[in-house]
N, C-alpha and C positions, 0 to 999 in steps of 0.2 A: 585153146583159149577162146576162140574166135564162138566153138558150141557153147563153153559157162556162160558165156555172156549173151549169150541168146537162150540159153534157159533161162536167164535170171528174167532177160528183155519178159518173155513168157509169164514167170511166174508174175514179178509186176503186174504185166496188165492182167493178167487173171485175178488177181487181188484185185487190182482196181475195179477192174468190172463186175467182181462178185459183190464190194463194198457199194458199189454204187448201184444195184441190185435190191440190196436189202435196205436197201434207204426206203423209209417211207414218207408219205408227205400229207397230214391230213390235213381238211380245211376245216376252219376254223370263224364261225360268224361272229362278226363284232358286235357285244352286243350294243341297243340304239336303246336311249332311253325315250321313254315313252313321253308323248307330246303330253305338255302339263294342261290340265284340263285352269278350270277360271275357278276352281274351289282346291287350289293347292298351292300350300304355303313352303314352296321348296328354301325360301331362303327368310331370315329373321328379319321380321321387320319391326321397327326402331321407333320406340316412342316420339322423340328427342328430333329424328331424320326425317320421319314421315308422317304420323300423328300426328302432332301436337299442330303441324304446318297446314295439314287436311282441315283440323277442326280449327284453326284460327281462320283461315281462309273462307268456312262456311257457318262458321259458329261466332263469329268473335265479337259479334252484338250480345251475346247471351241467348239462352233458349229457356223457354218457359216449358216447364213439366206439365201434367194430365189437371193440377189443380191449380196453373198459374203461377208458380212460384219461379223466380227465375235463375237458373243454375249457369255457373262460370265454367262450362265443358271444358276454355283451356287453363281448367289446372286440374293440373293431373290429379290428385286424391280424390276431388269430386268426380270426376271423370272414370275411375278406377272401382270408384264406391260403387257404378250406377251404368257398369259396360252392359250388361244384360239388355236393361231398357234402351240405351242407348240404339244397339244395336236393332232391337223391335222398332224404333223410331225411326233409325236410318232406312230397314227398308218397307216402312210403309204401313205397318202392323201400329195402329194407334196415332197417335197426332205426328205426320209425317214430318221429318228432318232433312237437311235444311227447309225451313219454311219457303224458300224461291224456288224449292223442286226436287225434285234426287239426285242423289249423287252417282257420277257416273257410276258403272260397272268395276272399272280398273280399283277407283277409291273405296267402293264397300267389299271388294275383295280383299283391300290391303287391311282393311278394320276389321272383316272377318278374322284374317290370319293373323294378325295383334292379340286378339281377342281370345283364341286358341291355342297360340302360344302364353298365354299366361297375361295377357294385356300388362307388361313388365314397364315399368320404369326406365327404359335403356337409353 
């Protein structure tokens, strides 16, 4: 009795140590998403949230166009008609926007990414 039970002790660990043998273990890199550069629009930006709040805050006297006429930027249809120039305005390309100076970096990136998403209504 005393041998089965030490052949078996035996076969056990020989199993065990064969299974654990052919275990493999590969590594595996996480991948890192890449640092967002200042011309990526990873997330949706909000007419309604962040818009309309940008242009009130630098626009909300009115702003006159190339032939003096003076356009209501915070309402959105006029604003939506006329993103192109807009955007040539804000950075500089023709009678510059806001008239007190440019607008930081962080805000013409956000009115870029409006702007190429669809400059939407949201």
């Amino acid at each position: 009795m005393h041998r089965i039970l030490m052949k078996k002790t035996v076969l056990l660990i020989t199993s065990i140590v064969t299974l654990a043998a052919s275990c493999t273990f590969e590594k595996y890199e996480v991948p890192v998403k890449p640092a967002a550069s200042s011309s990526a629009c990873d997330t949706i930006v909000h007419y309604s949230w962040t818009i309309a709040p940008l242009i009130s805050a630098n626009c909300g006297n009115g702003c006159h166009d190339a032939t003096g006429t003076q356009s209501d930027l915070t309402n959105y249809a006029i604003l939506q008609g006329d993103v192109t120039n807009v955007l040539d305005r804000v950075l500089g390309n023709g009678n510059i926007m806001p008239t007190s100076g440019p607008l930081p970096a962080a805000d013409i990136s956000k009115l870029k990414c409006w702007i190429s998403q669809g400059a939407q209504n949201n």
